[in-house]
C-alpha positions as CSV (number, residue, x, y, z in Angstrom):
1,X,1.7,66.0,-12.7
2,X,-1.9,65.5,-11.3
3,X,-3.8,68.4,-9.3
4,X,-4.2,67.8,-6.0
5,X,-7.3,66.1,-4.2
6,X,-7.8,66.7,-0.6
7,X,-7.0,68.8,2.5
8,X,-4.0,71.2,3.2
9,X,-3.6,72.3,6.5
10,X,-1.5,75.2,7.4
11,X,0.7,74.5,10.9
12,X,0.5,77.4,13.1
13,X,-1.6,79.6,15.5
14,X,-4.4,80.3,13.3
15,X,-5.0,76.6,12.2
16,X,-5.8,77.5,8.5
17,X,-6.8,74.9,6.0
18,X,-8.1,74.5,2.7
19,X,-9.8,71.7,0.6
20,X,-9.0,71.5,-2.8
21,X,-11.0,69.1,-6.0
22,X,-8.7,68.6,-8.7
23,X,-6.7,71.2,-7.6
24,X,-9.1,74.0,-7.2
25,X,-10.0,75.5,-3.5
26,X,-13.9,74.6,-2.6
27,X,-13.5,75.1,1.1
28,X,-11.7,76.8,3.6
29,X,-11.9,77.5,7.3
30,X,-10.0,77.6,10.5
31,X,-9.2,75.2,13.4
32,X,-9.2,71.2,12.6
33,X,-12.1,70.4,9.8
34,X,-13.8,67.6,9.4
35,X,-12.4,64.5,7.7
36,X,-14.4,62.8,4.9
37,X,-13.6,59.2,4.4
38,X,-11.0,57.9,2.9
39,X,-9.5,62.1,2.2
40,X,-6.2,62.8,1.8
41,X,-4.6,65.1,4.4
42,X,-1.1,67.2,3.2
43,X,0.2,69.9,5.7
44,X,2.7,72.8,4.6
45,X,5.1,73.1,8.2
46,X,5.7,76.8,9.4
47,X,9.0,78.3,7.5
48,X,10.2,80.1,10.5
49,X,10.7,76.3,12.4
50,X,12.5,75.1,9.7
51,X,15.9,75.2,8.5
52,X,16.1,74.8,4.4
53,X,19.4,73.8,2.6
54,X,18.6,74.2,-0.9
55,X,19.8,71.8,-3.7
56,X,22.0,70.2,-0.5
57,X,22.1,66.4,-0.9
58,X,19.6,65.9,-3.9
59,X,20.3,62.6,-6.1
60,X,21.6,60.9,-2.9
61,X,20.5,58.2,-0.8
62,X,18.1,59.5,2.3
63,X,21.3,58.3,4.7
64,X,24.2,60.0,3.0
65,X,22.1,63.1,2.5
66,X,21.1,63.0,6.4
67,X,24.6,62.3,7.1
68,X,25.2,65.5,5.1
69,X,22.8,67.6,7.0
70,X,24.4,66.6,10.0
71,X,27.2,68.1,9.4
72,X,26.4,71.5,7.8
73,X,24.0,71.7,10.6
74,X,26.8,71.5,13.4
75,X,28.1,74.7,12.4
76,X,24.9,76.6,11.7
77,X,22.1,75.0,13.5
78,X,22.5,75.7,17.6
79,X,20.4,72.8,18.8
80,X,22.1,69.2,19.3
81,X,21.7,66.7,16.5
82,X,19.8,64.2,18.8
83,X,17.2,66.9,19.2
84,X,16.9,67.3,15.6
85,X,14.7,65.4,12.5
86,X,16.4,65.3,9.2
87,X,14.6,65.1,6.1
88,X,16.4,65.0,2.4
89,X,14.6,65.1,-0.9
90,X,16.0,68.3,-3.7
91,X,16.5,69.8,-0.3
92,X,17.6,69.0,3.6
93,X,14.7,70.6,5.5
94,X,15.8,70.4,9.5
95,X,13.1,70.6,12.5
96,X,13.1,70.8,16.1
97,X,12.3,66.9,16.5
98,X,10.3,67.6,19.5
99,X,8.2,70.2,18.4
100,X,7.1,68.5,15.3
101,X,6.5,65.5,17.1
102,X,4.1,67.4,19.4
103,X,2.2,68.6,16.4
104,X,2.1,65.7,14.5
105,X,0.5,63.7,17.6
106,X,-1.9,66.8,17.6
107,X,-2.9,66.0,14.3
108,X,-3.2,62.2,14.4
109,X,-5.1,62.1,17.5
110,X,-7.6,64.5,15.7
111,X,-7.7,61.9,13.0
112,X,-5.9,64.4,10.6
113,X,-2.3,62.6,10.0
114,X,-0.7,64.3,7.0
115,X,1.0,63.2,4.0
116,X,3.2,64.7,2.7
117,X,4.4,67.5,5.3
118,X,6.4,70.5,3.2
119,X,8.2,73.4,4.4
120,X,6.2,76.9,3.8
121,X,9.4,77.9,2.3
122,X,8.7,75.5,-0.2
123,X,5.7,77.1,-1.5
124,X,6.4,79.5,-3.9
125,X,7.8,78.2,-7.4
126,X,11.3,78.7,-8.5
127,X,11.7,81.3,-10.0
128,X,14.6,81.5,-13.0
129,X,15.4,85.4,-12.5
130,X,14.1,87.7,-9.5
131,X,11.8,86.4,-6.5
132,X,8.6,85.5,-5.9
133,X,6.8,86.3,-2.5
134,X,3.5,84.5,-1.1
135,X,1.6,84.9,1.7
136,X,1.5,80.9,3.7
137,X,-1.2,81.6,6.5
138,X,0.4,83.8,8.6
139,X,3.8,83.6,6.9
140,X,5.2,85.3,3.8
141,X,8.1,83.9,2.4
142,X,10.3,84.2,-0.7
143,X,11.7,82.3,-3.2
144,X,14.4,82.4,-6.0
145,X,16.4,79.9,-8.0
146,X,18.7,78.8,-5.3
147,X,17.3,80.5,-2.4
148,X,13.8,80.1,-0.2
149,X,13.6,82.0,3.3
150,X,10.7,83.4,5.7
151,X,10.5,86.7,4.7
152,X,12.1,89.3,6.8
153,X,12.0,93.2,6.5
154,X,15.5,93.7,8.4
155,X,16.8,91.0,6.0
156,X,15.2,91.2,2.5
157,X,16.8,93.9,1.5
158,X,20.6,92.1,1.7
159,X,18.9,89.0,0.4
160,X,16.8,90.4,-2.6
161,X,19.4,93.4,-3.6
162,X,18.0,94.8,-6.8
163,X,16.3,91.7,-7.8
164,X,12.5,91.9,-9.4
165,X,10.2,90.4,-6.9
166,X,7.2,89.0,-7.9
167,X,3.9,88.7,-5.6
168,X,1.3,86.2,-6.1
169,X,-2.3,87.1,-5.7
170,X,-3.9,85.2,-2.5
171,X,-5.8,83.3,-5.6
172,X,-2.3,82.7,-7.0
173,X,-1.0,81.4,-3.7
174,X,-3.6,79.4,-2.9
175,X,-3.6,77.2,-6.1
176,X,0.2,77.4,-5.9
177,X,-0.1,75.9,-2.4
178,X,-2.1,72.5,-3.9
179,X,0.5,72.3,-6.8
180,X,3.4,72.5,-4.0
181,X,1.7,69.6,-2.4
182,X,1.9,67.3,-5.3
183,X,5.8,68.5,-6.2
184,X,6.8,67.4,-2.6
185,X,10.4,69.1,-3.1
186,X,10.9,67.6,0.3
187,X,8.3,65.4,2.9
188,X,8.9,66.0,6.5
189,X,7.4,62.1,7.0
190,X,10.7,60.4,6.9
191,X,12.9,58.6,9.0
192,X,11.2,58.2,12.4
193,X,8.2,60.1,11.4
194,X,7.4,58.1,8.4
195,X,3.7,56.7,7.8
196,X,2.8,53.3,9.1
197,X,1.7,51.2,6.2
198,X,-1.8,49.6,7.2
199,X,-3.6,47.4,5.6
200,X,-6.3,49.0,5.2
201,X,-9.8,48.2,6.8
202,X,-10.4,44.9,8.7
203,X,-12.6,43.2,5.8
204,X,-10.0,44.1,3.4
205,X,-7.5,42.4,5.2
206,X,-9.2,39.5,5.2
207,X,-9.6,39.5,1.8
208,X,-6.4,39.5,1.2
209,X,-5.4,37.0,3.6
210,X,-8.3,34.8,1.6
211,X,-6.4,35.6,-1.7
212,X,-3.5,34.5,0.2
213,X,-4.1,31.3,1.8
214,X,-5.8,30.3,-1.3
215,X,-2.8,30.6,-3.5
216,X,-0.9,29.1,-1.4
217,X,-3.4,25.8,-1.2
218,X,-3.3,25.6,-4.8
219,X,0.3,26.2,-5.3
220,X,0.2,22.6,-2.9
221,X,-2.2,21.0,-4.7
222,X,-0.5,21.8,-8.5
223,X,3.9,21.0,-7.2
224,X,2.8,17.5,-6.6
225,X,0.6,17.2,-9.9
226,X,3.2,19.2,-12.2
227,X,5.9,17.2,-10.6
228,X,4.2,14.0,-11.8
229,X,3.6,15.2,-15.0
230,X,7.0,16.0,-15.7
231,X,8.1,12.8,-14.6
232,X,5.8,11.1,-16.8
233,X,7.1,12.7,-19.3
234,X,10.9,12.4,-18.9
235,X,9.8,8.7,-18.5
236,X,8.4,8.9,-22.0
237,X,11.1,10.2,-23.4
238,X,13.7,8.0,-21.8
239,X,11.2,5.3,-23.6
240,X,11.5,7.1,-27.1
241,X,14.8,7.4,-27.2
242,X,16.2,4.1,-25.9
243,X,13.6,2.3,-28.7
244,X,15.5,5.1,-30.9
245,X,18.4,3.7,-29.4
246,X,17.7,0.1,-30.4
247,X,16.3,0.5,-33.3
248,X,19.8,2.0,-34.4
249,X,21.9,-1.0,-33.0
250,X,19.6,-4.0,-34.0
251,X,19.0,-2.4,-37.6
252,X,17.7,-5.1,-40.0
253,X,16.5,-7.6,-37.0
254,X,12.8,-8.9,-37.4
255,X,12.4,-8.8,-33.7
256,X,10.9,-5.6,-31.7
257,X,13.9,-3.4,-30.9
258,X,13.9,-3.9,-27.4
259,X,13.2,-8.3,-28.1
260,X,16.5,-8.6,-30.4
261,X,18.4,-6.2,-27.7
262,X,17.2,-8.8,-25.0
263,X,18.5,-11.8,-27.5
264,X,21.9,-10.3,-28.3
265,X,22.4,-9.4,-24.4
266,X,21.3,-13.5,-23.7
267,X,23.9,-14.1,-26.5
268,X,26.7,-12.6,-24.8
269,X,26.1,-13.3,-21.2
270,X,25.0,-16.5,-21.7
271,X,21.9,-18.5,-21.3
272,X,19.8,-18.9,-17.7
273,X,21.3,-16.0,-15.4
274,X,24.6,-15.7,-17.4
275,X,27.9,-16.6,-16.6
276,X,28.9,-13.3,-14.1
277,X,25.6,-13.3,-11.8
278,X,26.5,-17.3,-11.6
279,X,30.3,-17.1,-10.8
280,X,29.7,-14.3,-8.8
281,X,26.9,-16.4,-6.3
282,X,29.2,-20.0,-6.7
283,X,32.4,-17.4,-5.5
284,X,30.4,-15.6,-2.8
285,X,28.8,-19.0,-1.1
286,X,32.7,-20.5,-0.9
287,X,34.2,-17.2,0.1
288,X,31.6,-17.4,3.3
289,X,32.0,-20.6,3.8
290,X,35.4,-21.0,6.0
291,X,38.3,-23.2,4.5
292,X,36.7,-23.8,1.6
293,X,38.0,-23.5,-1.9
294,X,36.9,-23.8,-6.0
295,X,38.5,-26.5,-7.2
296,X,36.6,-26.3,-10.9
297,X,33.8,-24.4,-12.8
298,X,32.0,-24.9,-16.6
299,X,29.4,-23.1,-17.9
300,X,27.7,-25.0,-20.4
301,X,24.8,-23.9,-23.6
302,X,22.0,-24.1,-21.2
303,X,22.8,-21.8,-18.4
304,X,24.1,-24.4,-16.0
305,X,27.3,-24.3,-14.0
306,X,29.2,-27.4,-12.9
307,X,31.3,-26.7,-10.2
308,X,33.6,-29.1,-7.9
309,X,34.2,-27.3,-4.7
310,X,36.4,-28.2,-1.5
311,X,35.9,-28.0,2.1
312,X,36.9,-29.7,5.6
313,X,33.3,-31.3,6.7
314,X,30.0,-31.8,5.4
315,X,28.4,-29.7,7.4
316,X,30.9,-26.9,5.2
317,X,29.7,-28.5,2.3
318,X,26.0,-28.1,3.0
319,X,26.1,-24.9,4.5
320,X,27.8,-23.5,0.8
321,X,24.6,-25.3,-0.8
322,X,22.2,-23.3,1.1
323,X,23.9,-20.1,0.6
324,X,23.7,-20.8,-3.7
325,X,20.3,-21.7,-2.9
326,X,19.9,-18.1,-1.0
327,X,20.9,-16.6,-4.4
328,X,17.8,-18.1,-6.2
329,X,19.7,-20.5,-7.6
330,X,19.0,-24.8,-8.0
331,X,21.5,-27.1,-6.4
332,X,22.0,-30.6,-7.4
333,X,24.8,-31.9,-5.5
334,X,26.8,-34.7,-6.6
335,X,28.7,-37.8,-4.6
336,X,31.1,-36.4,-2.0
337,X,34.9,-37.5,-2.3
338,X,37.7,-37.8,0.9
339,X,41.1,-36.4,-0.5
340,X,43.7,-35.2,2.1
341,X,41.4,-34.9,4.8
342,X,39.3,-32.6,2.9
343,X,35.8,-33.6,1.2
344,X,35.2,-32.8,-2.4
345,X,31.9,-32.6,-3.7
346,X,30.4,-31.6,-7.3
347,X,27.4,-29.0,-7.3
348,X,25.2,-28.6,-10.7
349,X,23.9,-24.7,-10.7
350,X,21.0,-23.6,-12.6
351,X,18.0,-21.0,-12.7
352,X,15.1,-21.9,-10.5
């Protein structure tokens, strides 16, 4: 735990605050004080406007201990819910919302917006056996293990019974006051009253808008490069390992792997374009080619197709000509035959 740097004021009439350095008091005074730059501001809220549960709710979630709140305050608290502000921590700690937003406008405007805000209940340390009583500005209050009130002579008695009851020096209580500020047992700034978050000041800001839109530039600049890289790479290993690849299939070849895979493939497909890309051109020029028909087809040692093809008219015959020329292939076309009514024709196919 740290000791406490900053201002604590005390809500109430008097206005009291103090300024503590590293947890020791080196000024004092009434009223609203001045603000040095950048100072921390923590205010302890009067005990007799709040209402403490103690140990209600702690562990849980800020909702579910609200929601908690809620409902032990319906049968003890007399003001309606809406007109309420919850706040859960070890403790529920309830507030007239309206009056604490009144003072907390107070303060802001004044350029004195606390943070934290504890209850004066909160104070005094817990005490294992007996009570402990301190003096909070114009407050005393008391607290035990399990119990923390505003003191009350009509009351104390019933409350503190026969219990040892301890009183802090107004040294004592105000060091214990700065060391209350940095346990923050509960923060009234919650829920609706919660800090804004700021930046900070304007130069700042754009400093980290700078820091910002230049990480972004570079992270534009660098997905394109890295993605090219990486591609580079996978290219270079697809390389490695289909020469790997190669290697292993044309073992004992004189060639370069990837020359004696291109001769075997030649080898089995046949020379020129091969036989499939061949057929497959002759077939698709006389399936377009209406009422025409394959009436024979070789494939010879040299890459060259001999095909004798049917169809009704030379202009069918012609047109089927063009189309295997389409496919990048040479067409020498034989004599042209009349049988049935139908004109036959041989083609000669090869590579350009």
């Amino acid at each position: 735990m740290t000791d406490y740097t900053g201002l604590v004021l005390l809500a109430g009439e008097q206005r009291r605050w103090w300024r503590f350095a590293d947890g020791a008091p080196v000024g004092s005074g009434t009223g609203l004080p001045e603000r040095a730059e950048n100072e921390a501001v923590a205010a302890i809220y009067p005990a007799a406007e709040t209402t403490l549960f103690m140990g209600l709710g702690a562990g849980l979630p800020r909702a579910q201990a609200v929601a908690i709140g809620q409902r032990v305050a319906a049968d003890s608290v007399l003001a309606a819910p809406e007109d309420l502000h919850f706040a859960a921590g070890a403790h529920i700690a309830i507030v007239d919302r309206h009056r604490f937003a009144a003072w907390l406008a107070d303060m802001t405007q004044a350029g004195l917006a606390p943070e934290p805000i504890i209850p004066a209940q909160l104070v005094p340390p817990a005490m294992e056996q007996g009570f402990v009583r301190v003096a909070v500005a114009e407050e005393t209050v008391l607290r035990s293990g399990d119990l923390a009130f505003l003191s009350d002579p009509a009351y104390d008695e019933v409350l503190i019974a026969n219990q040892h009851v301890e009183q802090l020096t107004e040294e004592d209580a105000v060091l214990q006051i700065a060391r209350a500020v940095v346990a923050t047992e509960v923060d009234l700034r919650q829920g609706a009253f919660a800090p804004a978050r700021t930046w900070g000041s304007t130069r700042r800001f754009a400093q980290i808008c700078g820091v910002l839109v230049g990480l972004i530039l570079l992270a534009t600049i660098l997905t394109p490069l890295m993605l090219a890289v990486r591609l580079q790479l996978s290219a270079a290993q697809i390389d490695r390992t289909a020469d790997e690849l190669a290697r292993t299939v044309v073992a004992g070849e004189e060639l370069e792997p990837q020359a004696a895979l291109e001769r075997r493939l030649i080898a089995l497909r046949g020379p020129g374009l091969g036989f499939s890309p061949t057929a497959a051109a002759l077939l698709d020029a006389v399936k377009s080619t209406k009422g025409s028909s394959l009436a024979a087809l070789t494939f010879d040692a040299q890459g060259v197709a001999k095909v004798t093809v049917q169809a009704p008219n030379e202009a069918d015959l012609s047109a089927m000509a063009d189309r295997i020329r389409a496919a990048g292939l040479v067409v020498n076309r034989g004599p042209t035959s009349v049988t049935n009514g139908a004109r036959r024709t041989a083609f000669e196919v090869r590579v350009k």
